[in-house]
N, C-alpha and C positions, 0 to 999 in steps of 0.2 A: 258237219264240222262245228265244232265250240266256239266258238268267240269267248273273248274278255270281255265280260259286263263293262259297265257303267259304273263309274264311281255315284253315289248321291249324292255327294257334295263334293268340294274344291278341296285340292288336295293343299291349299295354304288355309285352311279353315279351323283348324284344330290347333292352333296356337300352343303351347307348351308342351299338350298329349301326342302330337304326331307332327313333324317336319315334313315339308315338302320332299324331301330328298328322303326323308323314309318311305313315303308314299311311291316316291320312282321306282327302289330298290322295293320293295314289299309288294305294291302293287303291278310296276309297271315291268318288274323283272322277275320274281320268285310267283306271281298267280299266273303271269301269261307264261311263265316258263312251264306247269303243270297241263295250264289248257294246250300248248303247241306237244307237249307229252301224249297227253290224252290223245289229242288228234293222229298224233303219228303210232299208237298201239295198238288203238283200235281197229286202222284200215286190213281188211280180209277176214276180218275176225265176227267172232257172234254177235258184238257189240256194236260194229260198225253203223247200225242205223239206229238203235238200244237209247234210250234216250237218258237222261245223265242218273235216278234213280234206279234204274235196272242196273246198271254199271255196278251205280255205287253198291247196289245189294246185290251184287250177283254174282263179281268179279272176286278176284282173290292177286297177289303180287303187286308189279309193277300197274298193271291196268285200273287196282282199287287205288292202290296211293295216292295218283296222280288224280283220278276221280275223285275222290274221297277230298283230297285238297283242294281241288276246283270249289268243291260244293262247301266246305269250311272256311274258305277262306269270303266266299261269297257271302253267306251266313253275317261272318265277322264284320264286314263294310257294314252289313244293315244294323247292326247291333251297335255302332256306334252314330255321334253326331255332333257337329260343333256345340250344342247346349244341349243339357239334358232337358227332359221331360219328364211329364206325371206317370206314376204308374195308372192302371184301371182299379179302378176300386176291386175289381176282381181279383186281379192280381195279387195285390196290397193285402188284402185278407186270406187270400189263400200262402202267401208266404211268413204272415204272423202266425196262420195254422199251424204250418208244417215244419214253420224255424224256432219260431215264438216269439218274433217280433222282426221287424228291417234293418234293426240294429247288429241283431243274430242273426240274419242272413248275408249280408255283409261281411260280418269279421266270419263267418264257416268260408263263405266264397272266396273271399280274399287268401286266409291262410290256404285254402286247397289248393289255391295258383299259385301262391308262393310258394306251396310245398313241393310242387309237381318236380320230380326230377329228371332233368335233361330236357329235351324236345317235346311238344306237346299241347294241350286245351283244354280247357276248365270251361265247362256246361253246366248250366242249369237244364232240365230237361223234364217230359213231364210221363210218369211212369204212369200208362192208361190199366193196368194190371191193377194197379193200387192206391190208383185217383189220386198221387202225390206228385210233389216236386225234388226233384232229387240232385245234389251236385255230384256230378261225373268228373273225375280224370279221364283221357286218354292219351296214347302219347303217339308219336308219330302221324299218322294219317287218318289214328283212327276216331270213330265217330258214332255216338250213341245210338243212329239210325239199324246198325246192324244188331242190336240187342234188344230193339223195337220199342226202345226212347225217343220221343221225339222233342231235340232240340230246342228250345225256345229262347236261350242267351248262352255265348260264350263270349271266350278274351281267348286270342290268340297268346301264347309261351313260349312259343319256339323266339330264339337269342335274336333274327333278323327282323321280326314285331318290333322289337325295343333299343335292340343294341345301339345303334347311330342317335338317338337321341338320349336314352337314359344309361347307357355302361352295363356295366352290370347290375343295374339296380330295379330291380323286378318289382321290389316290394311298390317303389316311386311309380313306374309305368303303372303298376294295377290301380293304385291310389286315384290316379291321373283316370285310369281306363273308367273307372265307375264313378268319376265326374262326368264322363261324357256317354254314360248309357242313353240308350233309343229307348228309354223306356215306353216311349209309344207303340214301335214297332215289336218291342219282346210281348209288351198284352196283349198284341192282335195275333201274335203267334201262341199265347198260352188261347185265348180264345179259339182261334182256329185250330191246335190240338187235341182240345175237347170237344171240339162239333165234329173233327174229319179223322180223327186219329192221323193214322199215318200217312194216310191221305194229302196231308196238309201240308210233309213233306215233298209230297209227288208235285204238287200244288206249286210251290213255291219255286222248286228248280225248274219247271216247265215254263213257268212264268219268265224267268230271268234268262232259261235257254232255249226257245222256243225254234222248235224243229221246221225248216222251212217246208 
Protein backbone atom coordinates (compact mmCIF):
# COMPACT_ATOMS: atom_id res chain seq x y z
CA UNK A 1 0.00 0.00 0.00
CA UNK A 2 1.17 3.86 -0.86
CA UNK A 3 0.88 6.14 1.76
CA UNK A 4 0.86 10.15 1.40
CA UNK A 5 4.30 11.44 1.89
CA UNK A 6 5.31 14.07 4.18
CA UNK A 7 5.08 17.46 3.41
CA UNK A 8 8.96 19.10 4.00
CA UNK A 9 7.63 21.87 5.32
CA UNK A 10 4.41 23.51 7.05
CA UNK A 11 1.83 23.96 5.07
CA UNK A 12 1.52 27.85 6.55
CA UNK A 13 5.05 28.53 5.41
CA UNK A 14 4.89 29.85 1.95
CA UNK A 15 3.24 33.08 2.65
CA UNK A 16 1.70 34.69 -0.52
CA UNK A 17 2.86 31.58 -3.06
CA UNK A 18 0.62 28.96 -1.32
CA UNK A 19 -2.37 29.08 1.44
CA UNK A 20 -2.77 26.79 3.98
CA UNK A 21 -6.04 25.94 2.71
CA UNK A 22 -4.51 25.41 -0.75
CA UNK A 23 -2.24 23.03 0.72
CA UNK A 24 -5.45 21.06 2.37
CA UNK A 25 -7.26 21.01 -0.90
CA UNK A 26 -3.83 20.25 -3.18
CA UNK A 27 -2.18 18.29 -0.79
CA UNK A 28 -4.50 16.86 1.64
CA UNK A 29 -7.37 16.08 -0.82
CA UNK A 30 -6.29 15.90 -4.67
CA UNK A 31 -2.48 13.76 -3.92
CA UNK A 32 -4.15 11.57 -1.22
CA UNK A 33 -7.16 11.24 -3.52
CA UNK A 34 -4.52 9.54 -6.41
CA UNK A 35 -2.51 7.58 -3.66
CA UNK A 36 -6.04 6.01 -2.12
CA UNK A 37 -6.71 5.43 -6.30
CA UNK A 38 -3.60 3.83 -6.81
CA UNK A 39 -4.23 1.71 -3.84
CA UNK A 40 -7.53 0.53 -4.79
CA UNK A 41 -6.41 -0.43 -8.74
CA UNK A 42 -3.85 -2.09 -8.27
CA UNK A 43 -5.13 -4.85 -5.79
CA UNK A 44 -5.24 -8.40 -7.89
CA UNK A 45 -3.36 -7.01 -10.51
CA UNK A 46 0.44 -7.18 -12.01
CA UNK A 47 1.21 -4.20 -10.14
CA UNK A 48 -0.05 -5.17 -6.82
CA UNK A 49 3.43 -5.52 -5.08
CA UNK A 50 5.29 -3.44 -8.49
CA UNK A 51 6.81 -0.71 -6.70
CA UNK A 52 5.74 2.98 -7.66
CA UNK A 53 8.35 3.17 -11.01
CA UNK A 54 7.36 -0.06 -12.48
CA UNK A 55 3.79 1.23 -12.39
CA UNK A 56 4.60 4.46 -13.46
CA UNK A 57 6.54 2.94 -16.65
CA UNK A 58 4.78 -0.05 -17.20
CA UNK A 59 1.14 0.77 -16.67
CA UNK A 60 -1.12 2.60 -19.30
CA UNK A 61 -4.99 4.14 -18.29
CA UNK A 62 -6.43 4.75 -15.07
CA UNK A 63 -3.51 2.76 -13.22
CA UNK A 64 -0.59 5.25 -15.00
CA UNK A 65 -2.75 8.52 -14.06
CA UNK A 66 -3.19 8.08 -10.72
CA UNK A 67 0.58 6.62 -10.48
CA UNK A 68 1.97 9.04 -12.55
CA UNK A 69 0.27 11.78 -10.16
CA UNK A 70 1.43 10.39 -7.05
CA UNK A 71 4.88 10.57 -8.31
CA UNK A 72 4.33 14.38 -9.90
CA UNK A 73 2.91 15.60 -7.43
CA UNK A 74 5.61 14.27 -5.10
CA UNK A 75 8.33 15.63 -7.17
CA UNK A 76 6.41 19.13 -7.01
CA UNK A 77 6.49 19.52 -2.80
CA UNK A 78 10.47 18.82 -3.21
CA UNK A 79 10.77 21.36 -5.96
CA UNK A 80 9.45 24.04 -3.81
CA UNK A 81 10.37 25.86 -0.37
CA UNK A 82 9.57 28.62 1.84
CA UNK A 83 13.07 30.69 0.54
CA UNK A 84 14.78 29.87 -2.34
CA UNK A 85 18.27 28.78 -2.57
CA UNK A 86 21.65 28.64 -4.65
CA UNK A 87 21.81 27.00 -7.62
CA UNK A 88 25.18 24.52 -7.94
CA UNK A 89 27.64 25.90 -9.84
CA UNK A 90 26.94 23.00 -12.03
CA UNK A 91 23.81 23.58 -12.61
CA UNK A 92 24.25 27.50 -13.23
CA UNK A 93 26.65 26.83 -15.98
CA UNK A 94 24.98 24.08 -17.53
CA UNK A 95 21.64 26.22 -17.89
CA UNK A 96 23.80 29.45 -19.24
CA UNK A 97 25.05 26.50 -21.83
CA UNK A 98 21.87 25.31 -22.99
CA UNK A 99 19.64 28.66 -22.47
CA UNK A 100 22.27 31.17 -22.72
CA UNK A 101 21.91 32.69 -19.55
CA UNK A 102 19.24 32.49 -16.16
CA UNK A 103 17.71 35.24 -17.35
CA UNK A 104 16.86 33.09 -20.69
CA UNK A 105 15.91 30.25 -18.91
CA UNK A 106 13.40 31.90 -16.80
CA UNK A 107 11.39 33.85 -19.33
CA UNK A 108 11.59 30.11 -21.98
CA UNK A 109 10.19 28.40 -18.62
CA UNK A 110 7.92 30.61 -17.47
CA UNK A 111 6.16 31.50 -20.88
CA UNK A 112 6.03 27.41 -21.46
CA UNK A 113 3.76 27.29 -18.12
CA UNK A 114 1.95 29.93 -19.12
CA UNK A 115 1.45 28.83 -22.36
CA UNK A 116 0.50 25.33 -21.46
CA UNK A 117 -3.10 24.88 -22.36
CA UNK A 118 -5.66 23.40 -20.03
CA UNK A 119 -4.40 20.75 -17.31
CA UNK A 120 -1.00 20.02 -16.97
CA UNK A 121 3.47 20.55 -16.00
CA UNK A 122 6.07 22.36 -17.06
CA UNK A 123 9.63 20.39 -16.49
CA UNK A 124 12.86 21.13 -16.83
CA UNK A 125 14.46 17.62 -17.48
CA UNK A 126 17.73 16.38 -18.31
CA UNK A 127 17.95 14.53 -21.80
CA UNK A 128 20.93 11.80 -21.25
CA UNK A 129 20.70 11.08 -25.33
CA UNK A 130 22.12 14.64 -25.71
CA UNK A 131 23.82 15.60 -22.43
CA UNK A 132 21.24 18.75 -22.36
CA UNK A 133 18.46 20.37 -20.39
CA UNK A 134 15.25 20.50 -21.89
CA UNK A 135 11.85 22.25 -21.03
CA UNK A 136 8.93 19.82 -21.35
CA UNK A 137 5.02 20.30 -21.45
CA UNK A 138 2.84 17.64 -20.59
CA UNK A 139 -0.50 17.55 -19.81
CA UNK A 140 -2.72 15.50 -17.72
CA UNK A 141 -0.80 12.82 -15.86
CA UNK A 142 1.83 12.65 -17.91
CA UNK A 143 5.50 12.75 -17.12
CA UNK A 144 8.87 12.97 -19.09
CA UNK A 145 9.96 9.69 -17.20
CA UNK A 146 8.09 7.56 -20.01
CA UNK A 147 10.26 9.28 -22.94
CA UNK A 148 13.37 8.59 -20.74
CA UNK A 149 13.72 12.26 -19.29
CA UNK A 150 14.57 12.46 -16.21
CA UNK A 151 12.88 15.17 -14.27
CA UNK A 152 14.86 17.50 -12.42
CA UNK A 153 12.27 20.66 -11.84
CA UNK A 154 8.66 21.35 -12.46
CA UNK A 155 5.63 23.69 -11.31
CA UNK A 156 2.43 22.15 -11.16
CA UNK A 157 -0.62 23.85 -13.97
CA UNK A 158 -3.37 22.12 -13.31
CA UNK A 159 -6.37 25.26 -12.15
CA UNK A 160 -6.33 23.34 -8.33
CA UNK A 161 -2.28 24.30 -7.77
CA UNK A 162 -3.33 27.87 -7.98
CA UNK A 163 -6.92 28.59 -8.38
CA UNK A 164 -7.93 29.46 -4.41
CA UNK A 165 -5.08 31.56 -4.02
CA UNK A 166 -4.31 33.37 -7.47
CA UNK A 167 -7.84 33.17 -9.89
CA UNK A 168 -7.12 32.82 -12.76
CA UNK A 169 -3.94 34.27 -12.82
CA UNK A 170 -1.15 31.64 -13.83
CA UNK A 171 1.18 34.17 -15.00
CA UNK A 172 1.18 35.61 -10.90
CA UNK A 173 1.43 31.81 -9.31
CA UNK A 174 4.55 30.96 -11.73
CA UNK A 175 6.17 34.38 -10.89
CA UNK A 176 5.51 33.55 -7.17
CA UNK A 177 6.48 29.60 -7.91
CA UNK A 178 10.26 30.50 -9.10
CA UNK A 179 10.63 32.70 -6.07
CA UNK A 180 10.31 29.83 -4.13
CA UNK A 181 12.40 27.25 -6.24
CA UNK A 182 14.47 24.40 -4.10
CA UNK A 183 17.01 25.23 -6.10
CA UNK A 184 19.15 22.99 -3.70
CA UNK A 185 17.15 19.96 -4.18
CA UNK A 186 16.68 20.47 -8.42
CA UNK A 187 21.09 20.43 -8.39
CA UNK A 188 21.22 17.38 -6.48
CA UNK A 189 18.64 15.99 -8.76
CA UNK A 190 20.52 17.45 -12.07
CA UNK A 191 23.63 15.88 -10.23
CA UNK A 192 22.04 12.60 -9.60
CA UNK A 193 20.78 12.40 -13.25
CA UNK A 194 24.03 12.48 -14.57
CA UNK A 195 25.70 9.95 -12.33
CA UNK A 196 22.34 7.29 -12.22
CA UNK A 197 20.56 8.22 -15.21
CA UNK A 198 17.31 6.81 -14.74
CA UNK A 199 18.20 5.20 -12.05
CA UNK A 200 17.91 8.25 -9.98
CA UNK A 201 14.35 8.23 -10.63
CA UNK A 202 13.87 4.63 -9.30
CA UNK A 203 16.14 6.32 -6.56
CA UNK A 204 13.97 8.78 -5.42
CA UNK A 205 10.37 7.24 -5.54
CA UNK A 206 11.82 4.34 -3.51
CA UNK A 207 13.17 6.63 -1.10
CA UNK A 208 9.85 8.46 -0.42
CA UNK A 209 7.74 5.07 -1.03
CA UNK A 210 9.50 2.64 0.62
CA UNK A 211 7.99 -0.93 0.39
CA UNK A 212 7.67 -2.61 3.75
Amino acid sequence: MFELRKLPYTKESMGDFLSPITFDFHYGKHHQTYINNLNNMIGNTEFEKSDLFDIVTRSNGGIFNNAAQVYNHDFYWDCIAPTSSELSSELKDTLCNDFGSLESFKEAYLKSATGLFGSGWCWLAYNTSIQKLEIIQTTNANTPITEGKIPILVVDVWEHAYYIDHKNARAVYLEKFYEHINWKFVSEAFEWAKKEGMNSVRFYMNDIHKKA
